[in-house]
N, C-alpha and C positions, 0 to 999 in steps of 0.2 A: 400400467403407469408407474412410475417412479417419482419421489419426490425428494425433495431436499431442503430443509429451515435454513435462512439465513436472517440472519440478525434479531434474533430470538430479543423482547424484549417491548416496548411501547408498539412498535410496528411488527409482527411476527409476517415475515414475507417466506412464501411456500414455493419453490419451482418444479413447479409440474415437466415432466417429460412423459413421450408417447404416447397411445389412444388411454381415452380414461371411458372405460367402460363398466357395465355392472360386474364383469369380475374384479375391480377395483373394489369393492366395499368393503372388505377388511382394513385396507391400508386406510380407505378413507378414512372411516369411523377413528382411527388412532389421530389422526389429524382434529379428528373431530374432539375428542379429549382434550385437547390443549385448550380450548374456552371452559371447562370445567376446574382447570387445573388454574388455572391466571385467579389470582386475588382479584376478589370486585373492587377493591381500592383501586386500583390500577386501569389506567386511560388506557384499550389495546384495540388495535384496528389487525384484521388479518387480511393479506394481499396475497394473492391466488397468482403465480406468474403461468399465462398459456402460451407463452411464446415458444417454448419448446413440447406443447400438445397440439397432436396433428389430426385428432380425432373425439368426438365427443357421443355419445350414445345418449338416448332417452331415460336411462338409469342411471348414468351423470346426473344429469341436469335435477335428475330426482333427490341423487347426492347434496347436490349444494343449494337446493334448496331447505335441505334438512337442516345443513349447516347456515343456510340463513335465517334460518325459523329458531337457531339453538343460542346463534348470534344475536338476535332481536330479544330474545330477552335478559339478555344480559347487556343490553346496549352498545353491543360493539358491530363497527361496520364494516361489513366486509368487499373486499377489493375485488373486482377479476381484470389482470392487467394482459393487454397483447394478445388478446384473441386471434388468430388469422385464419384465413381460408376456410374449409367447415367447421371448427369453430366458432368462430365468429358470425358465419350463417347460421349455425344451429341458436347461437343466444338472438341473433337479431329475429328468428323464425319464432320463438318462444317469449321475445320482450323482453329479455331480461334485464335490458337496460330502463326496464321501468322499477326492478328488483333487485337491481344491484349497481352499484358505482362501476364502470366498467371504463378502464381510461389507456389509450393509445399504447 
């Protein structure tokens, strides 16, 4: 997986590309620093783009729930935008839209 920060700032939006599998954990985890790093003054929402991930594994999904459990307590919500094809099966097979804001 590959990503890329755009618009670093109240909304930090992340574009994921390619399978995001458990050999991803390194890069995750660096993503995962940016909520350490944001002043708790600061209103920040982080939006996850899968429009360009074509593949999800079960140590994803383990991924961003870490990042939702690191998010919750620092009150910031997290996004998963454009899920498609096994994507979007894998979050709808696991609820995640009971766990995350997941939007079109």
């Amino acid at each position: 997986m590959e990503y890329t920060i755009q618009d670093p700032g109240p909304l930090c939006r992340v574009m994921l590309r390619g399978a995001f599998t458990f050999s991803d954990n390194r890069s995750f985890r660096s993503l995962m620093r940016l909520l350490n790093q944001a002043p708790q003054s600061i209103e920040l929402a982080i939006e996850l783009d899968f429009s360009g991930v074509d593949f999800v594994d079960s140590d994803a999904l383990g991924m961003l729930l870490q990042l939702r459990d690191q998010a919750d307590m620092q009150s910031v919500p997290v996004i998963l935008r454009q899920p498609a094809g096994q994507v979007q099966e894998m979050f709808k097979l696991s609820k995640f839209d009971q766990l995350f804001s997941i939007t079109p």
